[in-house]
C-alpha positions in Angstrom: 93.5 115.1 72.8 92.8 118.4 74.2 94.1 117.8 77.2 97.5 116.7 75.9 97.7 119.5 73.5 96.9 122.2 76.6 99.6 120.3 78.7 102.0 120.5 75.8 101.4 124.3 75.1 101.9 125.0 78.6 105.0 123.3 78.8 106.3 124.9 75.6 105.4 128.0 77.0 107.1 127.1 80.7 110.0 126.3 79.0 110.4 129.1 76.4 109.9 131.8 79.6 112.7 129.9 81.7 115.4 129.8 79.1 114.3 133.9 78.4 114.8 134.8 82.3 117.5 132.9 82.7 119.0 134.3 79.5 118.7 137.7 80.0 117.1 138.6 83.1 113.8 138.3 84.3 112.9 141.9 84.9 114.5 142.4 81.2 112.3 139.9 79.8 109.4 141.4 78.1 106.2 139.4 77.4 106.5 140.3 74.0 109.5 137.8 74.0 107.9 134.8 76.1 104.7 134.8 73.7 107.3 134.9 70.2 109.0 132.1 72.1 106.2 130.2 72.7 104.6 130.6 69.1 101.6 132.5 70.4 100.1 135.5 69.7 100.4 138.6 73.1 96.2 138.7 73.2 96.7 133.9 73.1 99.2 135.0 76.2 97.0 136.8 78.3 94.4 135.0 77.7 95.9 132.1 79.2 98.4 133.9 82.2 97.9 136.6 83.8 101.4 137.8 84.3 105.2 137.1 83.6 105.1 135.1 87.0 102.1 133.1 86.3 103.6 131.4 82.9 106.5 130.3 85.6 104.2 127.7 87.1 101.6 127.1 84.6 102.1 123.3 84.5 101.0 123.2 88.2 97.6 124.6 87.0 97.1 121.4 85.1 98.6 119.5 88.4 96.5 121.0 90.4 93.6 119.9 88.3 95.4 116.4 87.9 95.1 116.3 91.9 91.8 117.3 92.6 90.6 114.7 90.5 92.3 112.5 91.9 91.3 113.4 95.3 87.7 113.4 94.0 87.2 109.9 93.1 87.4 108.7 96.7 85.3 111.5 98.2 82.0 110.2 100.0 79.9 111.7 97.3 81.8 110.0 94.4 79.4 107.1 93.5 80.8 105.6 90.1 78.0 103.1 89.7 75.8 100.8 92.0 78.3 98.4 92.1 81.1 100.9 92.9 80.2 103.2 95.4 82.4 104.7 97.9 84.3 102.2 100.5 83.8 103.9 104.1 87.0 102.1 104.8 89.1 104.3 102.1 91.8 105.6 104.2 91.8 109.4 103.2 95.4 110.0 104.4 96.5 107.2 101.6 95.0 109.1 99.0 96.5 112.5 100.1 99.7 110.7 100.2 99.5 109.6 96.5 98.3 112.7 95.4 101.8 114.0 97.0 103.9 111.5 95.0 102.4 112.7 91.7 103.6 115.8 92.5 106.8 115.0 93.3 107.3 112.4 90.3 105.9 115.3 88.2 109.0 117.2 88.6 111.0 114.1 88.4 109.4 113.7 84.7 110.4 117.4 84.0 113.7 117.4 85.3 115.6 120.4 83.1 112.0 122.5 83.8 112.3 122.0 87.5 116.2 122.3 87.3 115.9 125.6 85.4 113.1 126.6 87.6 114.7 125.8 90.9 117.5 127.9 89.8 115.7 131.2 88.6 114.3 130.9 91.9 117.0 131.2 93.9 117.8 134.7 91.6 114.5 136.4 91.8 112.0 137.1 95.2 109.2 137.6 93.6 109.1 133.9 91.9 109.6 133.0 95.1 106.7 134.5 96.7 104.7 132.9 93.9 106.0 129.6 94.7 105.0 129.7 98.1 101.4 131.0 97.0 100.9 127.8 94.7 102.9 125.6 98.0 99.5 126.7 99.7 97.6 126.1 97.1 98.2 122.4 97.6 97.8 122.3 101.3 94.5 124.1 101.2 93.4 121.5 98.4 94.6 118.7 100.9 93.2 120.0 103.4 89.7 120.5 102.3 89.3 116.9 101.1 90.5 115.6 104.2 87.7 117.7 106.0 85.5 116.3 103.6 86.2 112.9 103.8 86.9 112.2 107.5 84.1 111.9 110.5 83.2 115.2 111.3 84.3 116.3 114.6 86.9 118.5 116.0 89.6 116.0 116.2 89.0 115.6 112.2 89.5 119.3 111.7 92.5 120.3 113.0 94.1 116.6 112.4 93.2 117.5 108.5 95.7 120.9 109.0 98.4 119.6 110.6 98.5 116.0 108.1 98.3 118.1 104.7 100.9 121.0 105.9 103.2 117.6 107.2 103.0 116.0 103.9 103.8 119.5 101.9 106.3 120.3 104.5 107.9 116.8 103.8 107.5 116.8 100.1 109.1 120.4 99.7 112.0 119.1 102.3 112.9 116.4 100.1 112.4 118.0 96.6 115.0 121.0 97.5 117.1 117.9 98.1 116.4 116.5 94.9 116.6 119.5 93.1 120.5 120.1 94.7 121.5 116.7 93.5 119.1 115.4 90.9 121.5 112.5 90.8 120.0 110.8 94.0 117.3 108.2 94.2 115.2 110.1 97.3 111.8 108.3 96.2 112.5 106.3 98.7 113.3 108.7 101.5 109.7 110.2 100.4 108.0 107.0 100.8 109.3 106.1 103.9 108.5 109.8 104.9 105.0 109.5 104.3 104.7 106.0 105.8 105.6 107.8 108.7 102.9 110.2 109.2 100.4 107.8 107.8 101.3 105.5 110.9 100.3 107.9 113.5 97.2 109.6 111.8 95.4 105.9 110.5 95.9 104.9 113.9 93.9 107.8 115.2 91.2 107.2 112.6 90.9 103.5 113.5 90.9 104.6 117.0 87.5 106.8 116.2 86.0 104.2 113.5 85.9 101.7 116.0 84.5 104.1 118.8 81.7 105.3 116.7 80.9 101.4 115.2 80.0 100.5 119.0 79.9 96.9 121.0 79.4 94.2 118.5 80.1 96.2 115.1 82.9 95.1 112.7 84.7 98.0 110.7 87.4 97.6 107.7 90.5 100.0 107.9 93.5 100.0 105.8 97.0 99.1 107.2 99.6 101.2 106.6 100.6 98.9 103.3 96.8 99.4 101.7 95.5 95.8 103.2 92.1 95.9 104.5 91.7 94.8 107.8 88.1 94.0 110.1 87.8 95.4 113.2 85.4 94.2 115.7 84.5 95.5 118.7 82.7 93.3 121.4 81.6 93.1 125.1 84.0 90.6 127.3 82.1 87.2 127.0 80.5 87.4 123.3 80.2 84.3 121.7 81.9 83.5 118.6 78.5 83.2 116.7 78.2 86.9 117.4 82.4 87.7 117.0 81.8 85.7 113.3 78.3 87.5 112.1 79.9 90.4 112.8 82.6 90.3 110.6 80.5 88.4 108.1 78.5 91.7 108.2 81.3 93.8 107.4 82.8 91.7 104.3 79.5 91.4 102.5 
């Protein structure tokens, strides 16, 4: 209940501070006039932004938070229960993905807020500037739970920058687009966008999960649909008693 009723005052007062800038100005806008919009009290508004540009994007603090839970629950670490623990086969770039379609389908739910938004931006810099800060707040949170999640090496490292900044890159590309005609269906395009740089980074990670399982060993990976799929890798020659124990191995 608390939760709904934070998300629901920050919307109120997201909303309220959009239709005052776009109103009158935003440099004319007093905060004064956002907090009497927004039914709170001046000392309730500071308490809860720090600034005029903050109340702009408040409802990506609660995204933000939204995400990283998400992104939590399928960390190595996250151990629900004995009978739940973590899958080693979870395919981290899946997750990252998902967590990038609740992002985009959270603007989709607020269309007038991101419409009204999207166009204040394009009148004042310094919402824009704040923008990209919270744009890079979403890489860096990508980012991190790649590096947490995949084998730790090199490759994992930089492959964890350039994945997250391709799947902000492409989810800002094709938001501007949405936001320019909101008319369009471009879930699609996004999907098929994200499909796309899954492809070539599971690929790499299978490539490593079956290096490091060695001759003999049977690994699960996820396609790029979400099927799980065993891996084994064996010496030229092994019998089938050995081909089958393995992957017995691997789906008990």
């Amino acid at each position: 209940m608390t939760a709904v009723r934070t998300s629901h005052t920050h919307a109120q007062a997201v909303d309220a501070a959009i239709a005052l800038f776009s109103r009158q100005g935003y440099e004319q806008t007093t905060v004064e006039e956002i907090a009497d919009a927004a039914q709170v009290s001046r000392a309730t508004f500071f308490r809860r932004y720090r600034s005029k540009e903050d109340v702009v994007f408040a409802d990506h603090e609660l995204l933000l938070e939204e995400v990283t839970v998400l992104l939590a629950a399928t960390r190595p670490e996250a151990l629900v229960d004995d009978d739940h623990a973590w899958d080693p086969a979870t395919d981290p770039y899946l997750e990252v993905c998902r967590a990038a379609r609740l992002v985009f389908d959270h603007h989709l739910g607020q269309r007038e807020t991101s419409l009204a938004r999207y166009r204040l931006l394009q009148q004042v810099p310094t919402l824009r500037d704040r923008e990209l800060v919270t744009t890079h707040r979403y890489e860096r949170l990508f980012t991190r739970y790649l590096r947490d999640t995949l084998p730790a090496d090199r490759s994992s490292t930089v492959q964890s920058i350039a994945f997250s900044a391709g799947v902000v890159a492409v989810h800002n590309a094709i938001l501007r687009r949405w936001l320019r005609s909101p008319d369009r269906d471009l879930r699609p395009e996004l999907e098929e966008a994200l499909a796309e740089l899954r492809r070539g980074a599971t690929a790499d990670l299978r490539r490593r999960r079956e290096a490091s399982a060695g001759p003999g060993a049977a690994t699960t990976v996820s396609t790029t649909d979400g099927a799980r799929v065993v891996v084994v890798q064996v010496d030229a020659g092994t019998t089938p008693d050995v081909v089958a124990a393995a992957v017995r191995d691997a789906l008990t």
